[in-house]
C-alpha positions, 0 to 999 in steps of 0.5 A, spaced: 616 458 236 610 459 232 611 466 231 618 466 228 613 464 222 608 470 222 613 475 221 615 476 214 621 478 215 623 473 219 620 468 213 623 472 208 630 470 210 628 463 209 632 460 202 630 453 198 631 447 201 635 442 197 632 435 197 636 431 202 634 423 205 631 425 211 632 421 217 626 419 224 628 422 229 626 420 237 622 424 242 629 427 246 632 429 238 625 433 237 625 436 243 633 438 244 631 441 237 625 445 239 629 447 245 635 450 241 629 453 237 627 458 242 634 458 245 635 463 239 630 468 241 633 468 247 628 464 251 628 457 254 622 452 253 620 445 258 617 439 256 613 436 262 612 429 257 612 426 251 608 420 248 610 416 241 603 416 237 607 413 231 612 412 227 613 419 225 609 423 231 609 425 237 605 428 243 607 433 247 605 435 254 605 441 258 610 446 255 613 452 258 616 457 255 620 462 259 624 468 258 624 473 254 623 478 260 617 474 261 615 476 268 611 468 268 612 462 263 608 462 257 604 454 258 601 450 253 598 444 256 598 439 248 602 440 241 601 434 236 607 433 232 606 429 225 611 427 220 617 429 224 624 428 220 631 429 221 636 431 216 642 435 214 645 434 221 640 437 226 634 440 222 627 438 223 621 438 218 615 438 221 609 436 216 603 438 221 603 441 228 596 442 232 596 445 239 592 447 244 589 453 247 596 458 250 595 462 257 600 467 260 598 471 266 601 476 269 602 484 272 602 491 268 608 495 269 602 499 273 600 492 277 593 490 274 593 483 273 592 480 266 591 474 263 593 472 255 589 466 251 590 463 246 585 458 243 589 454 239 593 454 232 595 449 227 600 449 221 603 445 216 610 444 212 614 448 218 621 447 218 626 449 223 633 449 220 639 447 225 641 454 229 648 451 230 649 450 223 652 454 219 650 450 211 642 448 214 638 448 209 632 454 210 625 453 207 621 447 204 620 448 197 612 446 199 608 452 202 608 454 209 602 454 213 600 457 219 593 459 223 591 461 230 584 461 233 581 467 237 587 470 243 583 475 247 587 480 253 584 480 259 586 486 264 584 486 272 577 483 269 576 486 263 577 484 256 581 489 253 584 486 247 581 480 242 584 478 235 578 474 232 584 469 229 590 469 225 592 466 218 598 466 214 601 462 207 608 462 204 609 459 197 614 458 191 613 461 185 611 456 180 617 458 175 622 462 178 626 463 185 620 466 187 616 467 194 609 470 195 607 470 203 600 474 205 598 475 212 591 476 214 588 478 221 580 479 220 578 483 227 582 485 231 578 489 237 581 494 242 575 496 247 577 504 249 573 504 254 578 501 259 583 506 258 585 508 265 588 516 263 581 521 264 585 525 259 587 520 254 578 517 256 576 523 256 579 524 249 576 517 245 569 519 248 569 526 244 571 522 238 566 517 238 571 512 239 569 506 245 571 501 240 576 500 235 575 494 230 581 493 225 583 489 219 590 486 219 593 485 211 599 484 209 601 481 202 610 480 199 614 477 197 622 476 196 626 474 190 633 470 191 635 471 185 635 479 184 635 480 191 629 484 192 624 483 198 617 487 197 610 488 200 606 490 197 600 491 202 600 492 209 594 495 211 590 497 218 583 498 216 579 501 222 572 502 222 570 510 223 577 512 223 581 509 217 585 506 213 593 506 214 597 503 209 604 501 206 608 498 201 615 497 201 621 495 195 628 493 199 634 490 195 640 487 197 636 480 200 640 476 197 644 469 199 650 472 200 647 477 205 642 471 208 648 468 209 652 474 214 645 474 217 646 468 219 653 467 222 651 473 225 644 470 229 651 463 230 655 468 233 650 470 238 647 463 240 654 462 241 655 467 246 650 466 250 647 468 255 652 469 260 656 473 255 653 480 255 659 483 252 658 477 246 652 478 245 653 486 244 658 484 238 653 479 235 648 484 235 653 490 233 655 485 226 646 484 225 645 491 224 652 492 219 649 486 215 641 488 215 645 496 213 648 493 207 640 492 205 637 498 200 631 502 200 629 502 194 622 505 195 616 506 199 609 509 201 605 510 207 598 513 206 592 514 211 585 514 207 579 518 212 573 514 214 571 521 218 576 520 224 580 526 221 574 531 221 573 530 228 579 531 230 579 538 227 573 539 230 575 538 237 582 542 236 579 548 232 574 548 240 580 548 243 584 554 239 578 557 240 577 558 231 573 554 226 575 549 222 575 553 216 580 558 219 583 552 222 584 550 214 587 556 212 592 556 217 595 549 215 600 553 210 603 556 215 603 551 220 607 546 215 612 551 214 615 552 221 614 544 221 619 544 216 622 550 217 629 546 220 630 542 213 631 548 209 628 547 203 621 551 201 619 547 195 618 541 199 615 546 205 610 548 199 608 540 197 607 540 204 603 546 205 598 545 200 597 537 200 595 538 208 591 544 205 588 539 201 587 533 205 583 538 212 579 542 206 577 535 204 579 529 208 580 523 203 587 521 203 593 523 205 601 519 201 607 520 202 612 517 198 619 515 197 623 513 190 630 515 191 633 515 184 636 509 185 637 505 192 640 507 198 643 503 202 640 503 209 646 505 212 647 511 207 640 513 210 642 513 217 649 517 216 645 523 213 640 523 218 647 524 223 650 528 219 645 533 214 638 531 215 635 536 210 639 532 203 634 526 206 629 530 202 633 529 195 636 523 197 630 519 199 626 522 194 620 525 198 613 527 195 606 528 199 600 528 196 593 528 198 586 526 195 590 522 189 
């Protein structure tokens, strides 16, 4: 449930909600509301019991939420539910919602027990629209909050992963149809001394790498008016080994194409599960409308925090060279990557900018910025059809040290 609003394209497809009278609702109504929720992620959600705690607030025990190919059920043992209405049909406004601690355990694919925990979260304004409506209201024009505390991954005894905790906002704009969201995630760690593959371990050791420590930001916005969706950061900052960060401009996230979107996500919940062949229509009529979506630019760059040179280092041991001879080697090696493109100015651009970036690791970007936007569906077909016209298409360039 609470996911659903830490994902910003999933935010992004919220519109504004119109100010409706809103009605109390009882414990059986929020419940049947909550379980038609998870039913569109294609899961299933259990309440063990309820308790009226006010005119508008309810307590909730022992929820299970299964399914999803989750071998066990996700349990939470309270959610506090305050400000609870109903209106425009079956949509539900919820002003806060507090829950405890999440625990799921498990086996691997390879048979390891594992124990996920999550220490709590809470948020404010959240707003399940009526997933069996097609007219529903989206979006609460009051800000949306969400944090959660600490979740740790625990494998046969061992914790290997753990996010010091999570915190998202999504607001109007004060003067236009306008949405900003961020996303924060101040530590998440992964300990890579528990890697099992000797090969893989082997390698983490050679670069000093025994744990990773990263932040998680992630800063956008979509505009209803013009359409267009942004990020304007999404960043993984790793201790001794670097920065990785993108931005991203689409068009066309309008609310004709939130409109499809959703009679796309009705025509599933519709199916069923017991409707194989149904579910693969919805699915099919999902990526036609999200294809209708236009690039219209984007960068990927990665900024050095040393890890680069070490890994230079180990593979120039194993070819038996230097790193300088490495370097030197970079051109060429651009060029046979490339070769099949077709297009040696772009295999040039490449050459030297990995010249550049190993000579003298600092940063590396690649950009796109087509001439105008390019449907995603466009983009796809030439990939199919002439992967070399991608270059010209998308407008390809990559830099180092700028």
């Amino acid at each position: 449930m609470m996911h659903r609003f830490g994902k910003f394209a999933c935010t992004a497809s919220f519109a504004v909600l119109i100010a409706q009278p809103a009605f109390a609702i009882d414990g059986a109504s929020l419940i049947a509301g909550l379980k038609a929720q998870a039913a569109i992620s294609g899961a299933s959600l259990e309440v063990g019991k309820i308790e009226e705690t006010g005119p508008d607030s309810f307590r909730l025990f022992d929820i299970e939420v299964s399914g999803n190919g989750m071998a066990n059920p996700l349990m939470l043992k309270t959610v506090e539910a305050n400000g609870v209405r109903e209106f425009a049909g079956k949509s539900i406004v919820i002003d806060s919602l507090k829950f405890s601690g999440i625990s799921l355990n498990g086996k691997t694919e390879k048979g390891d027990e594992f124990f996920l925990t999550l220490d709590g979260g809470e948020g404010t304004n959240l707003y399940f629209p009526d997933p069996n409506d097609l007219d529903a209201p989206l979006l609460p024009s009051n800000p949306i909050s969400y944090k959660i505390g600490r979740m740790s991954m625990n494998i046969s005894g061992a914790e290997v992963m753990a996010i010091s905790g999570m915190e998202s906002l999504t607001e109007k704009a004060a003067d236009q149809n306008q949405f900003n969201t961020s996303l924060s995630v101040p530590e998440l760690t992964l300990d890579l001394t528990q890697i099992r593959d000797p090969k893989a371990k082997a390698q983490m050791q050679a670069l000093g790498l025994e744990k990773l420590s990263t932040e998680i930001r992630l800063v956008g916005s979509f505009n209803l008016d013009t359409g267009r969706m942004e990020l304007s950061e999404y960043s993984f900052d790793t201790t001794n080994v670097g920065k990785l960060h993108m931005t991203l401009a689409v068009d066309g996230y309008d609310m004709t194409l939130l409109r499809k979107m959703r009679e796309a996500s009705l025509a599933a919940n519709a199916a069923g599960k017991n409707d194989p062949e149904g579910q693969k229509a919805a699915a099919a009529k999902l990526m036609a409308v999200m294809s209708e979506l236009k690039l219209a630019g984007a960068t990927i760059s990665f900024d050095d925090k040393s890890i680069v040179g070490k890994v230079l280092d180990i593979q120039a041991a194993a070819m038996g060279t230097t790193r300088e001879e490495l370097v030197q080697m970079a051109p060429v090696m651009a060029m046979g990557m490339t070769q099949a493109l077709d297009n040696p100015e772009f295999s040039a651009m490449v050459g030297e900018a990995l010249a550049k970036f190993a000579g003298d690791p600092k940063s590396l970007t690649i950009t796109l910025a087509p001439p105008e936007p390019v449907a995603f569906a466009q983009i796809v077909g030439t990939a199919i059809s002439g992967p070399p016209a991608l270059i010209g298409l998308l407008g390809v360039s990559i830099k180092a040290n700028e």
